[in-house]
N, C-alpha and C positions, 0 to 999 in steps of 0.2 A: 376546688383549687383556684388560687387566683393567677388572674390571666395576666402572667411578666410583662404586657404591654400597658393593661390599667394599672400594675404597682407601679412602674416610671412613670406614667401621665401624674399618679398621686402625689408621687415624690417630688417631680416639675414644680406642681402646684402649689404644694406645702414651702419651697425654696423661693418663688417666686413670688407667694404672701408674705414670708417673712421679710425678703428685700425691702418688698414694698412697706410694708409696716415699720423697716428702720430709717426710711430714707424719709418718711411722711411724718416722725416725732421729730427732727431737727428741723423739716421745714413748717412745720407747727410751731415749734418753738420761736424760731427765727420773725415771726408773724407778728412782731411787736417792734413797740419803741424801747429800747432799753438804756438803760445810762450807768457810766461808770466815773466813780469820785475819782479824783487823783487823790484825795484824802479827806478821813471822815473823822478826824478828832474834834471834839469841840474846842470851839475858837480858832480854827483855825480858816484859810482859805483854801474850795478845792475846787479845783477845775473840772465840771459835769460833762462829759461826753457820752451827747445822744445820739444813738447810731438809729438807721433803719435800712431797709434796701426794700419796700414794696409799699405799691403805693394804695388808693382805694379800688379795690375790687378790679386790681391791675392798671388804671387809670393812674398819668403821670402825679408827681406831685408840686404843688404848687406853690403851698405855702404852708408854715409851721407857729404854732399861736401858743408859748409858754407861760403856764399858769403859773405864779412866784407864788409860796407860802407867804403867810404873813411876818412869820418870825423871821425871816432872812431881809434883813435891811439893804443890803450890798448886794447887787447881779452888775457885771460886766460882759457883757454880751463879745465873744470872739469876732472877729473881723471874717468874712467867707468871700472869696470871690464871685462865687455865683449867688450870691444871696445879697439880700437890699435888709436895712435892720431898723426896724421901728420899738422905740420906748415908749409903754404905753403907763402913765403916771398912777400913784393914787395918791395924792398928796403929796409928800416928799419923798416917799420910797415911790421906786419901780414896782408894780404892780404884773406886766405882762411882757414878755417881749416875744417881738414878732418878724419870721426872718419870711421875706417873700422871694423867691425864685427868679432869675432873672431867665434860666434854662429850663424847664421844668423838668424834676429829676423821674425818667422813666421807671415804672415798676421793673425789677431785676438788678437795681445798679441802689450798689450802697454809697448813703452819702453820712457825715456827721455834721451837729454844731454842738458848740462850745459854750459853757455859761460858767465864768468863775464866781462865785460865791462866797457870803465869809457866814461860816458857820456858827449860831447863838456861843457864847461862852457855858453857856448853862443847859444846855442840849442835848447834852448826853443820855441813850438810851431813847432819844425822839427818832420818830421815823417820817421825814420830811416828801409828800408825794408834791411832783413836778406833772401835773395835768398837761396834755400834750393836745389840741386840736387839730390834726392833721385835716388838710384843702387839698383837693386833686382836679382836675378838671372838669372830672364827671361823680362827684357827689365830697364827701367828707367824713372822716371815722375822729369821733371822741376817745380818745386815750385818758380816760379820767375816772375808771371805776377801783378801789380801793380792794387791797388783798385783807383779807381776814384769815388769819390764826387757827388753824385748824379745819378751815375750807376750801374746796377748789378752788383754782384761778379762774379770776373773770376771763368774759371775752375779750374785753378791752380795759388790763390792769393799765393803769399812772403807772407811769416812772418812778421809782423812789429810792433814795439812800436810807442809812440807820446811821445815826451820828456815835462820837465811839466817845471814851471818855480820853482828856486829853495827854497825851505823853507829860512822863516828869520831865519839868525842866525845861517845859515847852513855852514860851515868849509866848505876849498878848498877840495874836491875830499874825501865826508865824504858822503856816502848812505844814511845809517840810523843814526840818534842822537836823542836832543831832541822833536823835532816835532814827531818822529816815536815812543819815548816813550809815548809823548801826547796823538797823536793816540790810541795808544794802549791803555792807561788810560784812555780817552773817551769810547772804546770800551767797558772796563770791565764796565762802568758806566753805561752806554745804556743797558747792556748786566743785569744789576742788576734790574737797574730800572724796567726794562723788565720784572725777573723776579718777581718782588714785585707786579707789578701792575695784574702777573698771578696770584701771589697768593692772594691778595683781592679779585680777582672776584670769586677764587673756594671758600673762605671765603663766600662771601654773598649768591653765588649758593646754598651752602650747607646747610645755614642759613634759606634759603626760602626754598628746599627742606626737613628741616629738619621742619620748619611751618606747611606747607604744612599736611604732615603726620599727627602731634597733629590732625590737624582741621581735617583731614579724621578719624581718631580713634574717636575721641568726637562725629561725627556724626553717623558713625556705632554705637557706642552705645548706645546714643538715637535712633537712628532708631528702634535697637532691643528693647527699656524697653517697658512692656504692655501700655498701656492708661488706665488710669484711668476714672471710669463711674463719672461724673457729678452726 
């Protein structure tokens, strides 16, 4: 027979791995440089936001070193108040840009920068990696190894978008227009319908709970009336 003290110690154990096993795959995740387009059509401009919140092997961070594809002609580096910004040439495109620390950002604490971009016209279906050299004060991790199609993630993938092909109707080197107003009007739409269809269901919820009750009071008080003798 099992002893009711070691099945709760098992069960503790078994609750206590799985916590840990879900709270250690987001901060796994979280373990990178990541970036989001404000828009990936070709031809167009989008504004790259790379986020990160840790630094090397918890060592602050110090400085940030962006590798530019060759095909993107155009980077516009965002203005940061705590960050110094260096362009680093290759000829007449920008080649690197380089944002240095004026605070050094603690591991624990998320910070972003910004790289507007204008997207090849002819790019669609390209998948453009942003190499990331992260500097800390006590060593440096490369952000520069490439994801492959049907294999694990690196230790340390690049940043990368997939360029989309470009909205009809979309102007030479225009990000956002009317497709993105579209969007967005679809969204409030979805976004309404959504809430309509909440509020009929607390409507009829409330409808049958509100039934419900009558038929319990009616029957509580016939329950309680005497009986009448035949």
């Amino acid at each position: 027979m099992t002893c009711p003290a070691r099945t709760a110690a098992i069960a503790t154990s078994a609750l206590v791995g799985g916590a840990l096993l879900a709270l250690a795959a987001p901060l796994a995740a979280s373990a990178h440089i990541t970036v989001t387009p404000s828009d990936t059509a070709a031809g167009s401009y989008s504004v790259l936001t790379f986020g990160f919140s840790h630094g090397c092997e918890a060592s602050p961070t110090t400085k940030l070193t962006f590798d530019i594809p060759d095909e993107i002609e155009s980077v516009k580096p965002t203005l940061n108040s705590n960050w110094t910004i260096e362009k680093v040439a290759d000829g007449e495109r920008t080649s690197q840009i380089v944002y240095t620390a004026i605070t050094p950002v603690e591991d624990g604490y998320r910070d972003t920068i910004e790289l507007q971009v204008a997207l090849p016209e002819d790019a669609a279906g390209t998948t453009f990696e942003f190499p990331v050299l992260q500097t800390c004060e006590t060593g440096e991790t490369a952000w520069n190894e490439p994801m492959v199609e049907g294999e694990a993630e690196p230790e340390h993938p690049a940043p990368s978008i997939t360029v989309t092909e470009a909205a009809e109707g979309e102007g030479e080197g225009h990000g956002h227009g009317a497709s993105a107003d579209a969007a967005e009007s679809d969204e409030h739409e979805a976004s309404d319908a959504a809430a309509d269809s909440s509020d009929t269901v607390a409507r009829v919820l409330g409808i049958g709970g509100l039934a419900v009750g009558v038929v319990g009071i009616v029957l509580a008080i016939t329950a309680r009336r005497p009986r009448k003798d035949a």
